[in-house]
Rosetta silent file (secondary structure, phi, psi, omega in degrees, C-alpha in Angstrom):
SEQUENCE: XXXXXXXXXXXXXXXXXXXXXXXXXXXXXXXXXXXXXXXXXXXXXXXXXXXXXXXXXXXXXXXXXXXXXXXXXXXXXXXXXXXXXXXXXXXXXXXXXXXXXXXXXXXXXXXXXXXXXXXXXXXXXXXXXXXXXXXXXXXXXXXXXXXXXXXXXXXXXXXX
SCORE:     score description
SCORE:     0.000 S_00000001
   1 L     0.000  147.448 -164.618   67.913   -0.320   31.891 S_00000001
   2 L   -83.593  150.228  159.551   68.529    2.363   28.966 S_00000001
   3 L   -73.986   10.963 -176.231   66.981    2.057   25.834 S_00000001
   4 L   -95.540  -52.967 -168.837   70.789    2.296   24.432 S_00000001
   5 L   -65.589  -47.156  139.130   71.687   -0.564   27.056 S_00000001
   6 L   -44.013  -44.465  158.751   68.853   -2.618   25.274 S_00000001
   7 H   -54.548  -53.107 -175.584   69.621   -1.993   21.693 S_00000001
   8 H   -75.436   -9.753 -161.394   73.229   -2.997   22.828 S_00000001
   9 H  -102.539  -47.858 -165.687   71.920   -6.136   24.646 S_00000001
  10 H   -86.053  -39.071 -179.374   69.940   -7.583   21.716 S_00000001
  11 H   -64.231  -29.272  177.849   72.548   -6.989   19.019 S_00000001
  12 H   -53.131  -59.569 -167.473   75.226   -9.138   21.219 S_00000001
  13 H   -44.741  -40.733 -175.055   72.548  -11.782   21.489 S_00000001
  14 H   -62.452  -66.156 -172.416   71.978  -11.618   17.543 S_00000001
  15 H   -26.887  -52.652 -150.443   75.677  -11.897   17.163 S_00000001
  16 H   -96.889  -39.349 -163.729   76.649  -14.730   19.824 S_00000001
  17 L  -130.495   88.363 -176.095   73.754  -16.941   18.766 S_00000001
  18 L   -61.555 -103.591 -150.499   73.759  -16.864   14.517 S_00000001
  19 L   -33.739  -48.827  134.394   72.234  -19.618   13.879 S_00000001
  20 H     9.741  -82.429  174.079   69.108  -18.913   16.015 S_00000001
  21 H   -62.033  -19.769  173.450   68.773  -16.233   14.428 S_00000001
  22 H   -83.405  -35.862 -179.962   69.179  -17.054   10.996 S_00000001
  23 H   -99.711  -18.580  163.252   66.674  -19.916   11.159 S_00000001
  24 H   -62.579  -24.276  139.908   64.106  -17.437   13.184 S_00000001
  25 L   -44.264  -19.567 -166.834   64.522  -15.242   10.233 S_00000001
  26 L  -117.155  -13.348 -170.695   63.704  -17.739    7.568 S_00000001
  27 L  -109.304   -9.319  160.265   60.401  -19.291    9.567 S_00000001
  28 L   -74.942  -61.239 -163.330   59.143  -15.145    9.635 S_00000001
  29 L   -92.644   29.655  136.838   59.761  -15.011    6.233 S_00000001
  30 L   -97.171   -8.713  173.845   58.200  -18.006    5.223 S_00000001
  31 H   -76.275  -50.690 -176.690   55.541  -17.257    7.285 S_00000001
  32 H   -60.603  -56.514 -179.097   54.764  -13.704    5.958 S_00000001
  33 H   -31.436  -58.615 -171.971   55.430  -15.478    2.378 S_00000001
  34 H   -59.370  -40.165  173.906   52.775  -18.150    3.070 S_00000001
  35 H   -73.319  -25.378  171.613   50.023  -15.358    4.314 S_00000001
  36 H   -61.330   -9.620 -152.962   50.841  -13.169    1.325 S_00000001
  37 H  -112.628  -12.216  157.905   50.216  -15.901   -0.814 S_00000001
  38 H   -88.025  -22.223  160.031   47.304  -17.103    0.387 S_00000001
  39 H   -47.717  -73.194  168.616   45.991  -13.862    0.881 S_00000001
  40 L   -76.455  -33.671  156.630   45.958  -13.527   -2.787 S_00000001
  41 H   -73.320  -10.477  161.247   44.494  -16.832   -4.166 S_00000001
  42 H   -66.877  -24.727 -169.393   41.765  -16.050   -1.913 S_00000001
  43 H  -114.057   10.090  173.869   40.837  -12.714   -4.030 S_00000001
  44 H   -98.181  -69.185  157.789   41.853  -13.922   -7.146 S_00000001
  45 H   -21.264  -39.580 -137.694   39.106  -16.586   -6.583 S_00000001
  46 H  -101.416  -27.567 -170.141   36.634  -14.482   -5.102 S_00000001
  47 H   -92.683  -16.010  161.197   37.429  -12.119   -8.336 S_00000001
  48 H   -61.222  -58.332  168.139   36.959  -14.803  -10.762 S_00000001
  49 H   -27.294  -80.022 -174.731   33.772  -15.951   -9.136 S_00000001
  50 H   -60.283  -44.534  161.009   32.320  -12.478   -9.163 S_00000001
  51 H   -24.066  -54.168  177.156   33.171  -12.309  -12.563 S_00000001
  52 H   -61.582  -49.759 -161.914   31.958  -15.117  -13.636 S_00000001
  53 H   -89.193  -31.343  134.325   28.731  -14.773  -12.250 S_00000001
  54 H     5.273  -46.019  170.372   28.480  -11.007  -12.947 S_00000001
  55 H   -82.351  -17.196  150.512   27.848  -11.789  -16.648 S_00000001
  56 L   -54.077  -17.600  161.973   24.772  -13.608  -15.486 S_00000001
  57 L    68.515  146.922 -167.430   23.315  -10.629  -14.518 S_00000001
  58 L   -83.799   -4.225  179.819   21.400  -11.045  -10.780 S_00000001
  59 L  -120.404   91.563 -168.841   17.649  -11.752  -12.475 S_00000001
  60 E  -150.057  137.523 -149.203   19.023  -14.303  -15.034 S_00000001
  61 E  -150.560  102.230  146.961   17.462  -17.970  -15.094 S_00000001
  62 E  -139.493  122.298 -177.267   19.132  -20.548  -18.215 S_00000001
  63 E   -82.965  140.546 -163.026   17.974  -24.075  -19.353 S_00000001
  64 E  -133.664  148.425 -173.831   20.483  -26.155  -21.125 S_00000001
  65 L  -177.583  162.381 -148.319   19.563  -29.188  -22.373 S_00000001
  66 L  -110.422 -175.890 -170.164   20.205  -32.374  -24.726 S_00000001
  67 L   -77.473 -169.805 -174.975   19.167  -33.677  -27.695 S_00000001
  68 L   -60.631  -36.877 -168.018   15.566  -35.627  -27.718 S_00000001
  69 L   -87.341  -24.592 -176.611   17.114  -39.121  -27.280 S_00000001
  70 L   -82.695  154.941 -174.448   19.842  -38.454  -24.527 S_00000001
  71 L  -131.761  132.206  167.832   19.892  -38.197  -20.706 S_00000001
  72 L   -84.122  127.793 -172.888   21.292  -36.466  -18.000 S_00000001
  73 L    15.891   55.404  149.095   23.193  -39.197  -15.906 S_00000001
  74 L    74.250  -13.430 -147.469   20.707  -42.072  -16.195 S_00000001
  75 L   -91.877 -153.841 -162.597   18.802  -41.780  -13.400 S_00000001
  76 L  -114.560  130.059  160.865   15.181  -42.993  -12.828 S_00000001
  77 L   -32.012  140.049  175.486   12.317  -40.785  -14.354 S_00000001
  78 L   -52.082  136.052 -162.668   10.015  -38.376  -11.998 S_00000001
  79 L   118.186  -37.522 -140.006    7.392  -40.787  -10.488 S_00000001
  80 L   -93.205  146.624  172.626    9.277  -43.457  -10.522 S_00000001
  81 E  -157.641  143.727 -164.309    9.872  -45.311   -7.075 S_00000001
  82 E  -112.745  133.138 -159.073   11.871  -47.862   -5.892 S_00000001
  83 E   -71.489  144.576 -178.545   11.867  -50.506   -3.160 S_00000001
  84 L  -105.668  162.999 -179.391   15.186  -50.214   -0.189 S_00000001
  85 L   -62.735  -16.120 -163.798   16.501  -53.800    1.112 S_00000001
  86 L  -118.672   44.001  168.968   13.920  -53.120    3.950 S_00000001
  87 L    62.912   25.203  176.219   10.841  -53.804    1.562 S_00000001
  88 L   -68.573  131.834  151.069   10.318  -49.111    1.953 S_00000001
  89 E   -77.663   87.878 -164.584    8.827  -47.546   -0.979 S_00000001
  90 E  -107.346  103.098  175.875   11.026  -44.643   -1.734 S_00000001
  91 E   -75.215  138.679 -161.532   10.519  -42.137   -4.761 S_00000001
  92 L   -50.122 -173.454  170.980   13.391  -42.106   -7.290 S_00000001
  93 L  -129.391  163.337 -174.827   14.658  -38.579   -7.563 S_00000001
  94 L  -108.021   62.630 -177.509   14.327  -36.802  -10.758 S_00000001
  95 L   -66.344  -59.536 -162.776   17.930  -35.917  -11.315 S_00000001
  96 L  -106.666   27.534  128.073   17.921  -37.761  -14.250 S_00000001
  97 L    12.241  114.433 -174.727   14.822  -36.531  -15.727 S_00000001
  98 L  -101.906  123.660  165.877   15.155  -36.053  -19.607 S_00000001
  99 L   -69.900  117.940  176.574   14.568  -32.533  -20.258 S_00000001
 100 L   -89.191  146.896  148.641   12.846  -31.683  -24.198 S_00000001
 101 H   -37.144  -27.776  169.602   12.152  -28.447  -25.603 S_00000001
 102 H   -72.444  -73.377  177.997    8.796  -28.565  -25.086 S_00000001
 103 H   -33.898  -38.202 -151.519    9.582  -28.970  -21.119 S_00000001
 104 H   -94.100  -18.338  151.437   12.264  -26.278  -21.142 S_00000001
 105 H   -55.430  -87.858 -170.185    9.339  -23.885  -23.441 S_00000001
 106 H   -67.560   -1.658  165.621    6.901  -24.388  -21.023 S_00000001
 107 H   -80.916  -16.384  149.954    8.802  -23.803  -18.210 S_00000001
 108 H   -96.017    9.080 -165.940    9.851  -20.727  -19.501 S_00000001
 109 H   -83.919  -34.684 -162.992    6.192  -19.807  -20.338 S_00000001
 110 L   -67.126  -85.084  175.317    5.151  -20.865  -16.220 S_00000001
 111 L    -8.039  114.825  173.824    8.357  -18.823  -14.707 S_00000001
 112 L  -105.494  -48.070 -167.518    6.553  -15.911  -12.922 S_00000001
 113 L   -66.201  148.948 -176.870    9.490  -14.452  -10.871 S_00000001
 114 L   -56.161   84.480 -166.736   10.858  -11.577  -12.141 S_00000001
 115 L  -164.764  170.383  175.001   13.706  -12.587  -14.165 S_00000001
 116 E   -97.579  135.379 -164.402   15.266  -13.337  -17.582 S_00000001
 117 E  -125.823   94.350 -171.846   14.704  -17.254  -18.696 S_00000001
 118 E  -113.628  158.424  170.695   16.854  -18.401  -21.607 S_00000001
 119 E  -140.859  137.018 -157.793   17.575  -21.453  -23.435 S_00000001
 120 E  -131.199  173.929 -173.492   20.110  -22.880  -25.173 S_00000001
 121 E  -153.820  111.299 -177.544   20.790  -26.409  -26.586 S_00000001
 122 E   -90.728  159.696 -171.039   24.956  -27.423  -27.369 S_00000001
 123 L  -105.920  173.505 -178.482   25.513  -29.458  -30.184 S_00000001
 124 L   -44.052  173.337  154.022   27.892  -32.403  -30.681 S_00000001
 125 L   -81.652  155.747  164.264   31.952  -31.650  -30.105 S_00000001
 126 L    76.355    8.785 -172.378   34.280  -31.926  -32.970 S_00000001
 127 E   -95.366  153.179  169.194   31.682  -30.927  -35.760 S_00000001
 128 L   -94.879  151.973  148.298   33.144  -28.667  -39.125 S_00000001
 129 L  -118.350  146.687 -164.832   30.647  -25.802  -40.138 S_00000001
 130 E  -134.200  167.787  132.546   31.028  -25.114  -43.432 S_00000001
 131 L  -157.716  174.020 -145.935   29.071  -23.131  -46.307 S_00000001
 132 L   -49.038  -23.529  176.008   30.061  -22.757  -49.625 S_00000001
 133 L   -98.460  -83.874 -143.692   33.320  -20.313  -49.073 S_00000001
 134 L   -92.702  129.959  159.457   34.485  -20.918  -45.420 S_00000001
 135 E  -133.603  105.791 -174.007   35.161  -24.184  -43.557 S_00000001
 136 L   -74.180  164.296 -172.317   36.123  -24.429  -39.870 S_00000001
 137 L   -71.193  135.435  167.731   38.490  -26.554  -37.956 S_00000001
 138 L   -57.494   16.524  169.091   36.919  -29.434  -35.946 S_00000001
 139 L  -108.097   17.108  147.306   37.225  -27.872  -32.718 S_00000001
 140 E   -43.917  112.149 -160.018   34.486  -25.902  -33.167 S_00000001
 141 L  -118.658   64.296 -173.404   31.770  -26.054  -30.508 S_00000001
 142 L   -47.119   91.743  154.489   28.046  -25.118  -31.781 S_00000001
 143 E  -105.869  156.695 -177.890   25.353  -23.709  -29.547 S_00000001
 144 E  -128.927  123.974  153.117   22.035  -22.466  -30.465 S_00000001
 145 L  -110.871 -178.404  170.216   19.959  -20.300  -27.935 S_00000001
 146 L   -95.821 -131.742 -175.558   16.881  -18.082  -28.174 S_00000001
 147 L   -90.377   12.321  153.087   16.962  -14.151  -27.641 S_00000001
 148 L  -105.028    3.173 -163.856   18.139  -14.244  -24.755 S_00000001
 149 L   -54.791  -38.457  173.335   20.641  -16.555  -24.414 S_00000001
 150 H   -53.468  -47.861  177.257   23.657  -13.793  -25.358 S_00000001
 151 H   -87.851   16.697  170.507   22.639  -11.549  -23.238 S_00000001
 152 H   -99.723    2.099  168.562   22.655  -13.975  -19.871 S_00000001
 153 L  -120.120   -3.482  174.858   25.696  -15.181  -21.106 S_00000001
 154 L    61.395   37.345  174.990   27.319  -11.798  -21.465 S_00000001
 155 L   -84.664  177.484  171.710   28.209  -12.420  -25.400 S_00000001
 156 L  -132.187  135.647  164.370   27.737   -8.893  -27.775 S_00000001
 157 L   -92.730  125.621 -165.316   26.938  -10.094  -31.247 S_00000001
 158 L   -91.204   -1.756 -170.271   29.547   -8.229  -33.330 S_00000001
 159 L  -175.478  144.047  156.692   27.836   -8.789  -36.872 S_00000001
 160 L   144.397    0.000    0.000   25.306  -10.780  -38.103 S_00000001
């Protein structure tokens, strides 16, 4: 058989059996839709992601932490240890460990590995800052770090 004799063989076929053909047209091109599309939320992730972490810089360490009286999620203090149903002594985990400034100081004084170690401490939500001219809108959001906290967070200070 001719490649002419073939060419003429598959357009009959297209012809004689539409529908066939119409829905094997529509399940390629939702298929090619579906890889393109997936295709792209994969690097549109992967380019947020490096982004994101990119402003962290790759030797970049930062402790965040609450006020004196508050806790991260409750948990049971380092030390601490607790009995299982099968009378086992099991130590707590220190998840919920309240970090102070003095811990989160001397931990950056300790830190040996080569890296930058910053610390910052957010303030309530919802606060006004004010001074004697200017008053902002409660949707303000106050953090305070030391010197390094801008640049591990990849701010510029434009004035100030």
């Amino acid at each position: 058989m001719k490649t002419g004799d073939s060419i003429a063989l598959s357009f009959q076929t297209v012809k004689s059996n539409r529908l066939r053909t119409a829905i094997t047209v529509i399940i390629m091109a939702l298929g090619i839709m579906a890889l393109i599309a997936i295709i792209t939320a994969v690097q549109a992730v992967n380019q947020s992601l490096t982004q994101s972490f990119s402003t962290m810089g790759a030797n970049a360490f930062s402790i965040r932490f609450k006020e004196k009286n508050t806790r991260f999620g409750g948990g049971p203090n380092r030390g601490e240890t607790k009995k299982t149903n099968r009378n086992r002594v099991v130590r707590a985990s220190s998840e919920g460990k309240l970090i102070t400034l003095e811990d989160a100081r001397a931990f950056k004084q300790r830190y040996s590995f080569p890296a930058i170690v910053g610390i910052a401490l957010s303030g309530p939500n919802g606060i006004i800052v004010s001074n004697e001219v200017k008053k902002t809108n409660p949707d303000i959001r106050v953090t305070g770090g030391d010197e390094n906290y801008l640049q591990l967070n990849g701010y510029e200070l434009s004035s100030g």
